[in-house]
Structures are given as C-alpha cells and as structure tokens.
C-alpha positions in Angstrom: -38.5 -39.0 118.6 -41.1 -41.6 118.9 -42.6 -42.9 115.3 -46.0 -43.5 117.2 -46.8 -39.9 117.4 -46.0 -39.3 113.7 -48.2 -41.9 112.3 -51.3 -39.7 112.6 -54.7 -41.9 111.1 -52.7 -45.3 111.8 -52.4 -45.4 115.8 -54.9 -43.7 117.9 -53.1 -42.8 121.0 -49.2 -43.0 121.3 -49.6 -44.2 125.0 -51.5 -47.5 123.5 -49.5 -50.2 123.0 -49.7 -51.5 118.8 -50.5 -54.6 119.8 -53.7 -53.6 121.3 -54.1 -51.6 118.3 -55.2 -52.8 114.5 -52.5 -51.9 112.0 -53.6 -50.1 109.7 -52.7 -49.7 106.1 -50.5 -46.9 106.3 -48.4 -48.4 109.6 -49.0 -51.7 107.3 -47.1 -49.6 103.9 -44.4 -48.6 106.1 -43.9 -52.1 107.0 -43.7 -53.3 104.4 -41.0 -50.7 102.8 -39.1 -51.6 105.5 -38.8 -54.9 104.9 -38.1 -54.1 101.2 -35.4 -52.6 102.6 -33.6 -55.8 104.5 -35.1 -57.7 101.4 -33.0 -55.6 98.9 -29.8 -56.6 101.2 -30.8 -60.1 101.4 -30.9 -60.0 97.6 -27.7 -58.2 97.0 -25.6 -60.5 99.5 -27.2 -63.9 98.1 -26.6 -63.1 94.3 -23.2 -62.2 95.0 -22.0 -65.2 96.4 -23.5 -67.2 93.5 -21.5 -64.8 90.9 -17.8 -64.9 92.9 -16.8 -68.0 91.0 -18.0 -66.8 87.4 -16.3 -63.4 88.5 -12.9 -65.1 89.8 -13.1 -66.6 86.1 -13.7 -63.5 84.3 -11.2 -61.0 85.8 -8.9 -63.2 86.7 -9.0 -62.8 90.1 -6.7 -64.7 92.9 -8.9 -66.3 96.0 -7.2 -63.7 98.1 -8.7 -60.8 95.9 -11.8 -62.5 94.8 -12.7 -62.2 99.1 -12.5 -58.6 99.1 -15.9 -58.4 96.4 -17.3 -60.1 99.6 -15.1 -58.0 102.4 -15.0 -54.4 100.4 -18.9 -54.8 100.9 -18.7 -56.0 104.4 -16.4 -53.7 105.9 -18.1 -50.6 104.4 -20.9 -51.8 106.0 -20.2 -52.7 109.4 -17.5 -50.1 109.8 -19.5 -47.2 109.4 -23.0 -49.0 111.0 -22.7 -47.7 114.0 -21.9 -43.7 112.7 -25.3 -44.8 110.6 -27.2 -45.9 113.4 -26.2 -42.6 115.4 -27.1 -40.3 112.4 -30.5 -41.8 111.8 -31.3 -41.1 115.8 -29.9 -37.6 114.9 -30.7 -36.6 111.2 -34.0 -38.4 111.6 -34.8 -42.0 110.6 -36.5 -41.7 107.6 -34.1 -38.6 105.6 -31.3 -40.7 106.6 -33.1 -44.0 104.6 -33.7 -42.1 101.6 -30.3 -40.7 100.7 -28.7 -43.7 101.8 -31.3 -46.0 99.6 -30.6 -43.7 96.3 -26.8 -44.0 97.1 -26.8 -48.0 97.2 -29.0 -48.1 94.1 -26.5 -46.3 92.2 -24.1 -48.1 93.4 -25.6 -51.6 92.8 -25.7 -50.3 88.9 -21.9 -49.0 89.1 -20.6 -52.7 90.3 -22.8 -54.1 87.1 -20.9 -51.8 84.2 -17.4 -51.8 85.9 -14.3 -54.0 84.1 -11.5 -54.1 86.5 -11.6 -55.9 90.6 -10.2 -52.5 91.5 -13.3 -50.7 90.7 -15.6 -53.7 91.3 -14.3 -53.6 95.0 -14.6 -50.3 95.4 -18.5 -50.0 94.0 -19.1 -53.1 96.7 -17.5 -50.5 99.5 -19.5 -47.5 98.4 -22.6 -50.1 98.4 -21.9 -50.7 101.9 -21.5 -47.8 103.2 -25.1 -46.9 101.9 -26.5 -49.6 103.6 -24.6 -49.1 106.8 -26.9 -46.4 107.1 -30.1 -48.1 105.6 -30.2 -50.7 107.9 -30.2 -49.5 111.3 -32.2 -46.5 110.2 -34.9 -49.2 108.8 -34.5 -51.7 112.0 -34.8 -48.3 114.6 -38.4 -46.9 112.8 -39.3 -50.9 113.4 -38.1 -50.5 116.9 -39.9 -47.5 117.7 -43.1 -48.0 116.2 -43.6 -51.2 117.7 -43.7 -51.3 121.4 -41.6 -54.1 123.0 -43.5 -57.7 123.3 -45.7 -59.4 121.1 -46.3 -56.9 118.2 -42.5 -55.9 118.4 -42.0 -59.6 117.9 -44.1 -59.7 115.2 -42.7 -56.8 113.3 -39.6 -58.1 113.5 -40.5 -61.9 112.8 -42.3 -60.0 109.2 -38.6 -58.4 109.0 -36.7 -61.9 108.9 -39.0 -63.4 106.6 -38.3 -60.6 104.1 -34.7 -61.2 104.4 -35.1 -65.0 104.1 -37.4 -64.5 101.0 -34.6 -61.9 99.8 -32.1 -64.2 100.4 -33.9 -67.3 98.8 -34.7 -65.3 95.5 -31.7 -63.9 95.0 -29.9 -67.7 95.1 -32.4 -68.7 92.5 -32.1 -65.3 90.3 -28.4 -65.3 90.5 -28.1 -68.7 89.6 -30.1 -68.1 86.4 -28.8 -64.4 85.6 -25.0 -65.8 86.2 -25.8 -67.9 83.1 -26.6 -65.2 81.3 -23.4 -63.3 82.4 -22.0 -62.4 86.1 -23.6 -58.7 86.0 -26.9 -59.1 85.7 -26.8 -60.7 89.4 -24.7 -57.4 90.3 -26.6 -54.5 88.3 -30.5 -56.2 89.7 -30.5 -54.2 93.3 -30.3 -51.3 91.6 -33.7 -50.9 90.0 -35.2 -52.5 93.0 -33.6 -50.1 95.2 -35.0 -47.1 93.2 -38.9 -48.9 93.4 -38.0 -49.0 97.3 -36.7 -45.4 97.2 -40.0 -44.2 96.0 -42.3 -46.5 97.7 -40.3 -44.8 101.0 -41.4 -41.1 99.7 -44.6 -42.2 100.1 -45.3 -44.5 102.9 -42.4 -44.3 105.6 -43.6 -41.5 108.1 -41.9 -38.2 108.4 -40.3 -38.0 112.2 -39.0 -34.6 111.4 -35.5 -33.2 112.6 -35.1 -34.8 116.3 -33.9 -32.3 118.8 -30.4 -32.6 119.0 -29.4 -30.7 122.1 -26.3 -29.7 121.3 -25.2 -33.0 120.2 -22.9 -33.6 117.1 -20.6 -36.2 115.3 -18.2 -38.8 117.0 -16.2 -38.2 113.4 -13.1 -39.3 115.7 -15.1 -42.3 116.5 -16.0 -43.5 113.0 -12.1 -43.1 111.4 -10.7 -44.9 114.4 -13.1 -47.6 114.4 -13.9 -48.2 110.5 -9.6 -47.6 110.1 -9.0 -50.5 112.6 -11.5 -53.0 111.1 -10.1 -52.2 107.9 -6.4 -53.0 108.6 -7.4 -56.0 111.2 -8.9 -57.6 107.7 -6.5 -56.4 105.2 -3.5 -57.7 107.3 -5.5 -60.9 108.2 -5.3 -61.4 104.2 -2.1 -60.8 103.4 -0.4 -62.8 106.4 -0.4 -65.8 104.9 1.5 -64.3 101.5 4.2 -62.3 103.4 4.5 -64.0 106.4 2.6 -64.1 110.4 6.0 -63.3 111.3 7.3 -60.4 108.8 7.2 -57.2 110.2 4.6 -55.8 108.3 2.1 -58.0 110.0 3.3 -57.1 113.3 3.2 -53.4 112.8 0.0 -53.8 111.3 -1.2 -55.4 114.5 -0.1 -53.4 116.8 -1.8 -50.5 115.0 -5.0 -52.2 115.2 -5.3 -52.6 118.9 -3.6 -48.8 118.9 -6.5 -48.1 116.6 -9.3 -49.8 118.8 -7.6 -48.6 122.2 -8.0 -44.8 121.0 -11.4 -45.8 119.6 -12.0 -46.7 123.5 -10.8 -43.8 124.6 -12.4 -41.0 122.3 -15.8 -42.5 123.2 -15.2 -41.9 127.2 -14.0 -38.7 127.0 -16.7 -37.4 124.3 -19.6 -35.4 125.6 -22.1 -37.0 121.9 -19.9 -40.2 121.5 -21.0 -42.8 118.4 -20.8 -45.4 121.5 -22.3 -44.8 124.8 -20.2 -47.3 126.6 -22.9 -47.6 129.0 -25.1 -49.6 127.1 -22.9 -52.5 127.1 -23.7 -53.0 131.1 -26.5 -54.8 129.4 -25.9 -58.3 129.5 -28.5 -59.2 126.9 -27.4 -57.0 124.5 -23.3 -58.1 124.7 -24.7 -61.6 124.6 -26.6 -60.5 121.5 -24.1 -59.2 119.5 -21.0 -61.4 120.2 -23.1 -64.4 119.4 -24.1 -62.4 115.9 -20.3 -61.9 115.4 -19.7 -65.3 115.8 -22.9 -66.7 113.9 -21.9 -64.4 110.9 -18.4 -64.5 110.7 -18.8 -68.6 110.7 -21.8 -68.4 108.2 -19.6 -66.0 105.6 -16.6 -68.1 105.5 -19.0 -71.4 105.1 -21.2 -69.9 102.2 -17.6 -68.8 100.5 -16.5 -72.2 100.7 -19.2 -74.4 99.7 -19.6 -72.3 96.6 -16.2 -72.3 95.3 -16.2 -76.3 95.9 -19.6 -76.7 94.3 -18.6 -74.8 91.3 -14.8 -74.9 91.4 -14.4 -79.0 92.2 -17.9 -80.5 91.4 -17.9 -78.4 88.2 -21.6 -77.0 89.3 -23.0 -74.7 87.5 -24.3 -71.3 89.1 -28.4 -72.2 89.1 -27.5 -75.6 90.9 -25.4 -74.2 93.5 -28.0 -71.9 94.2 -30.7 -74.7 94.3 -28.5 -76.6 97.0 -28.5 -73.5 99.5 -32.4 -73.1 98.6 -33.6 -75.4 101.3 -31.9 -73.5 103.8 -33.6 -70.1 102.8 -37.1 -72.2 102.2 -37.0 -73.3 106.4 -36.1 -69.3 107.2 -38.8 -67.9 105.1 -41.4 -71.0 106.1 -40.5 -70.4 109.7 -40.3 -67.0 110.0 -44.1 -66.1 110.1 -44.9 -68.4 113.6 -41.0 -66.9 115.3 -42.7 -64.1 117.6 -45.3 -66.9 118.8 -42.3 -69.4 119.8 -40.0 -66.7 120.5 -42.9 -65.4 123.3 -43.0 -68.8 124.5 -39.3 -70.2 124.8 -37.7 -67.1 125.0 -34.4 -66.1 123.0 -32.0 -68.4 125.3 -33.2 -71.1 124.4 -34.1 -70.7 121.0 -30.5 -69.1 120.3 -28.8 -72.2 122.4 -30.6 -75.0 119.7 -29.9 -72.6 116.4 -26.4 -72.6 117.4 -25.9 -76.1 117.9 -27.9 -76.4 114.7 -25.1 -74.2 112.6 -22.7 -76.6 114.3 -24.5 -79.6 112.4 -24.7 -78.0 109.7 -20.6 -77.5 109.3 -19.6 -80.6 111.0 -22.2 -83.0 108.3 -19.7 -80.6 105.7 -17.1 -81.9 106.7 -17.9 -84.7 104.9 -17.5 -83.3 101.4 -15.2 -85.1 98.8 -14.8 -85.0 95.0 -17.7 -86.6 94.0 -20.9 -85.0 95.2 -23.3 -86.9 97.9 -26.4 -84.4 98.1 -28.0 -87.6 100.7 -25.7 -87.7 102.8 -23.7 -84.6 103.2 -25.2 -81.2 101.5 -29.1 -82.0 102.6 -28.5 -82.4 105.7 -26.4 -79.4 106.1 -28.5 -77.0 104.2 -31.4 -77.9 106.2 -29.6 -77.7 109.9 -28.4 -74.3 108.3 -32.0 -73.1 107.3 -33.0 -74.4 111.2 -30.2 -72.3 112.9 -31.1 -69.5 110.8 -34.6 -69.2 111.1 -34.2 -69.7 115.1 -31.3 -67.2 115.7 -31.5 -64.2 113.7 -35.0 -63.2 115.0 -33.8 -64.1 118.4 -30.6 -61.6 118.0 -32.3 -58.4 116.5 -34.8 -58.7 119.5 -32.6 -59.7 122.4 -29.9 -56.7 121.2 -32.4 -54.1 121.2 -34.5 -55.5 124.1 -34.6 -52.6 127.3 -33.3 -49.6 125.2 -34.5 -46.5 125.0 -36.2 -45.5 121.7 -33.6 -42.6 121.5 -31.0 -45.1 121.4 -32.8 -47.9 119.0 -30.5 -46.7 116.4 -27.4 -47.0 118.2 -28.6 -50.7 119.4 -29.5 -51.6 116.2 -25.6 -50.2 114.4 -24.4 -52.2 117.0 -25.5 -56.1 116.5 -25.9 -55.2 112.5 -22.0 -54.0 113.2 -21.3 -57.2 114.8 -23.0 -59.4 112.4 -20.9 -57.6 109.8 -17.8 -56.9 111.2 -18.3 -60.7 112.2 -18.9 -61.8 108.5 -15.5 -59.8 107.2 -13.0 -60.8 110.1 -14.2 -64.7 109.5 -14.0 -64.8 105.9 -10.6 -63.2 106.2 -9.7 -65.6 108.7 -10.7 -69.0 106.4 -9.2 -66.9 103.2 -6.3 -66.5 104.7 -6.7 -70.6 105.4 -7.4 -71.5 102.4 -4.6 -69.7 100.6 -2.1 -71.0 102.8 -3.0 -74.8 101.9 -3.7 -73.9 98.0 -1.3 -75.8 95.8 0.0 -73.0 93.7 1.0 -75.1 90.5 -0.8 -75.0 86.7 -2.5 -77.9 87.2 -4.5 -78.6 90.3 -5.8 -82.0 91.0 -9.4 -82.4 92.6 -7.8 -84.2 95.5 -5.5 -81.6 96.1 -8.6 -78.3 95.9 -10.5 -80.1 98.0 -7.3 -80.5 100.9 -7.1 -76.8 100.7 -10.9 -76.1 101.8 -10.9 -78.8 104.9 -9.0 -76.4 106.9 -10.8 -73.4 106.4 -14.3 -75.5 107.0 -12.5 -76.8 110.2 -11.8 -73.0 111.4 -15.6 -72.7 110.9 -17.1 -75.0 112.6 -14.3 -73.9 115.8 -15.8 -70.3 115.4 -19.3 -72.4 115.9 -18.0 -74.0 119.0 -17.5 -71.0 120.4 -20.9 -69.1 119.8 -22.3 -72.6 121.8 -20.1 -71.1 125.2 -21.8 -67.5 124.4 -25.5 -69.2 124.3 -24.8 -71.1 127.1 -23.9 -68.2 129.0 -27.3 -66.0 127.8 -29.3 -70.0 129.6 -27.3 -69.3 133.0 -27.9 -65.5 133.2 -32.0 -66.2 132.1 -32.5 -68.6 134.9 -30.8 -66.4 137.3 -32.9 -63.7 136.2 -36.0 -65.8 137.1 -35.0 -66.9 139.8 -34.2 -63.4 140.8 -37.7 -62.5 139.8 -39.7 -65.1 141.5 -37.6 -64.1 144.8 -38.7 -60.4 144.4 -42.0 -61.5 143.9 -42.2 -63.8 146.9 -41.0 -60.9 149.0 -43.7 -57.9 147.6 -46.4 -61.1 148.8 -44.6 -61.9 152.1 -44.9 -57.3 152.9 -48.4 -57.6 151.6 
C-alpha cells in the first residue's frame, strides 16, 4: 500500500512526485522517527564494539566466545531480515515497527542486567531479531513515501547521516560509559528505544492492514535460511578448535549447502515465497547486495580487530579507542547531507568503485600496525579512508538495491541488502575469528610481539575480502556504460523513425 495516500495534510496528490512537493511537518516527523530508528542501531552496534574488550575481561570470555556478543546479534538480524522485510509488506509497515521497536528495547535493558555470556548472547540474538524487522519495515515507509530520484535520494542521504551520527555518538558514549562499567554502553538503547517507540505512535502514518490476497508465511523459508546461516557461522568458529578436517566440520557443511539448496527449492515451488527469485534478474540489485556482503563482512572483522589491539596490546583505554574510530564516523556524518546531490551526478558506479578502493586503503595503511602506536602514520590515515569509503558506499547501496522495485516489494528489497550487509558482517568476523584463534599463542604469558602476529592474518583476510568487492564494483562500471550506451542507441533510433 502506498504511504503517499496515507499521509493525508502532508502530500497533496499521491500522483505528485515529493520532490515537487514541500515536506511538511508531519512527512518531516515521520522522517525523522525513521531515522531514529537506524540511529538507535548505529548506537547499539558502535557501543558494543567499544565494550567487547572490557566484557572479554569481565566474564572471562575466550576470543572465540567473545565473537558471538558480536555474531548472536548479527545472525538474529540478518537471518530473519528478509521474513521481516516480507511481514512489514504484509502485516503493514508501521504495526510491524512498533512491536518490533518495544521488543529490542527490552531487550537492549536485558543484555545490561544479565551475569553470564550465555544469557548475554542470547539477549544480543533476541535484540536482533527485533531489529531484523525494524529495519526493513523503517527503510520500505522511506521507500514508498519518497518517489524514486532526487527526493528519494535525499530521504535516504538524511537516513545515512543518522546512522553515521548514531554510530559516531555511540563510539564516544561507550568509550565514556565503559569507564564507568561495561553495561551502561549495553542497557543505553533501551530507553532510547522506548522515546522512539512513542515518538512512532504519534508521527509514523498508519498504512492500515495491506490486502493480502490470499498470501501467507514462507515459515519453511525463514528455518531453512536463518538454520543455514546459523550453522555456516557456528562451524566456521569452531573449525579451527576441532579441526577443518574432523568430521564434524564436514557434516556440518554439507548440511549447510543442504540447508540453502532446500531454501532454493521451497522458494520456487511456493505460491507467497519470503524470496521471489525473480527479483534477482536485476543486475543492480545483485550488484547491490553482494558488494554490501562484502563491504560489511570486511568492515566487522576490521572494527573487531583494531579494537582488541588498541585496547588488548596498546593498553588503550575504551574512550581513546573510541576517539580513534571518530574521524571515520565525523567524514560519514559531514558527508552525508550533500550524497543525493553527488550521488545524482556520478551515479552509484562510480561512487561505489572509489569507496571500495577507499576501504581497501584503509586496511592495507593497517597493515602497518606494531606494538607501539603510530596514530601519523598508520591509524589517521586509515580512519579517514574508512570514513571516505563509508560515507560514499552505504548511501550508494540502499539506493541502487532498491532502485526499479515495486513499492509492494520495497520490503522484500530492503530485507534483502540489510540481509546481505548482515549476514555479510557475521560470516566475515567468523571467518577472521576463526583466523585469529588459530595463530593465538595459547600460553599464560603472551608477549606483545607474539598478540600482535596473531591479528596480521586475520587483517590480511580482510583486506582479500576488500579485493574482491573492487571485482563486484567494477562489474556494476561495465554494466552502467553498457546501459548508456544502450540508451543513447534507443534514442538515436526513436529520432531516426521521427
């Protein structure tokens, strides 16, 4: 159902496009809760990185385990995105945004009082799950209430400035809440999440029950899909422990691409799958959200890195680790506000081509890191190629995956790149844990020399994750210029038949 029709006062006719229309305070309101909403994730993702080394410290916590406060968050996100993008475009956008924002607020203040990693993971899962349907529900009312072009562009260039400004505060607040104690970082969401909630009563429009037409659940769908991302990361973990080669790892494999094979099937045989495999003949949109699976996924596993060696070797505490990711955040929150103008005049090829090979900077000037800090030469530069691939690329994916779909299916596009950039995220910081812990010297008494050996190979497994999101934006340059060429040949032809 189209959010135009429902904002009644706001829009004056839901055949004019919003960007020849003046938002008005209301359309402005919704906005704005909207963006509270990515802020609030932002927030939550940022402080927790901050906290991981104070938590390792404090429930005695291997780096294997320690991940999964990261993963159990991750994976109950993006496993069950796309079953939250399909409900929102079923149960109606906005219901589906309040129950899911009071569930992650309780949530955020369960993970604050817990005392064992068992139940701290598990809060982090039930926390994702929540905002596996906050998210695409929030990005599809964005979607549909701003017509594609210039003011979609600028809705969603608002959007990534919220999540830069999320991201940048919740550094800075983690860093001086984790001195007061690790759960403070993890008990703040909560509140905000409640002043969201209710700000949502008020300003996000009602769009109703959509007609459903007979359509239901892909429940088959959801288990097969959020089953095999669980076990690919869980096995991915615990490799390293029991062996590549023991037979647990093997069987666990082979039930993952079992797992992802029925997944396949299920969808092309249901009659209301969670996956119409037809929109993936877009080009745009695979583009889209492979090069968010591979941005994300390299990103995670560099930000869990960088702050165990901060903290862990350099003996930082939590405020000046989050001070040397700031810069990054400043460039996306900066930038952000003048994206839909460059975005409408390079395009998202290009822009996605340089903020890739920016992320690539950014890990190889990292790989410069020893046991003595050099902020010059080595973590500058890196946080400010990071806050330059950042502030060019997310932008560029949200409108590039959901670029050509209908509005019915805006939820479904949305689930699917905030899936990728999840499922992304947990499969690459499995991948560099798993790394790490095979090259950790397991004795009482660690040297610096031999901490910092253990992180080189995981930072060189993400920068080779980089490498390959280059061959992806490349690709998204040679389809663009085909398309234009196509374009100026069809347009040469309707003037030759003129």
């Amino acid at each position: 159902m189209h959010v135009h029709a429902i904002v009644t006062g706001v829009i004056e006719s839901t055949t004019t496009s919003t960007s020849d229309v003046r938002w008005g305070p209301r359309l402005w309101g919704a906005l704005v809760v909207l963006c509270g909403v990515v802020f609030l994730d932002a927030l939550d993702v940022s402080m927790v990185g901050v906290a991981l080394p104070a938590i390792r410290e404090d429930l005695n916590m291997s780096t294997a385990a320690l991940q999964w406060v990261v993963s159990g968050y991750i994976l109950g996100y993006g496993g069950l995105l796309l079953l939250g993008g399909r409900a929102a475009d079923l149960l109606g956008r906005r219901r589906v945004l309040l129950v899911a924002l009071a569930v992650f607020s309780v949530g955020s203040l369960a993970a604050g009082l817990v005392s064992s990693p068992e139940l701290l993971i598990a809060a982090r899962f039930i926390k994702g799950v929540a905002a596996a349907f906050t998210a695409p529900a929030a990005l599809s009312i964005i979607t549909t209430t701003f017509h594609e072009g210039p003011a979609r562009n600028r809705a969603l260039s608002i959007f990534a400035v919220c999540a830069a400004s999320g991201f940048s505060l919740g550094l800075v607040a983690s860093g001086l809440l984790t001195e007061i104690g690790w759960r403070w970082p993890l008990l703040l969401p909560g509140p905000i999440g409640l002043v969201i909630l209710i700000a949502a009563f008020k300003f996000v429009p009602n769009d109703g029950r959509p007609e459903r037409d007979g359509q239901g659940y892909d429940v088959g769908g959801a288990i097969t899909s959020t089953a095999a991302m669980l076990l690919l990361v869980y096995t991915i973990v615990q490799a390293p422990e029991i062996g590549w080669a023991n037979p647990f790892t093997i069987v666990s494999f082979a039930v993952v691409v079992a797992l992802l094979t029925a997944f396949v099937v299920i969808e092309r045989r249901s009659s209301h799958p969670l996956v119409r495999l037809g929109i993936l003949r877009s080009g745009s949109l695979v583009r889209a959200n492979l090069g968010a699976m591979i941005f994300f996924g390299s990103y995670v596993g560099f930000q869990f890195i960088v702050m165990q060696y901060m903290q862990r070797l350099l003996g930082w505490s939590a405020i000046e680790t989050a001070l040397a990711f700031l810069p990054a955040a400043v460039i996306v929150a900066a930038s952000s506000t003048k994206m839909d103008k460059v975005i409408d005049r390079f395009g998202t090829p290009r822009l996605l081509m340089v903020g890739i090979l920016a992320l690539v900077g950014s890990y190889a000037f990292m790989l410069g890191m020893d046991v003595s800090p050099n902020i010059i030469g080595v973590v500058l530069p890196s946080m400010l190629l990071l806050g330059i691939a950042c502030a060019l690329s997310i932008t560029s994916f949200n409108i590039q995956a959901t670029a050509g779909v209908k509005d019915e299916e805006q939820g479904l596009a949305s689930g699917l790149v905030n899936t990728s950039l999840q499922v992304g995220g947990a499969v690459g910081l499995a991948i560099v844990t798993a790394v790490i812990s095979a090259n950790e010297t397991h004795t009482a008494q660690v040297t610096p020399e031999e901490l910092l050996a253990s992180y080189f190979p995981g930072l060189a497994v993400v920068a080779g994750i980089a490498v390959v999101g280059v061959i992806v934006a490349l690709s998204g340059i040679i389809a663009s210029r085909k398309e234009s060429k196509a374009r100026a040949v069809e347009a040469e032809l309707e003037l030759a038949n003129a």
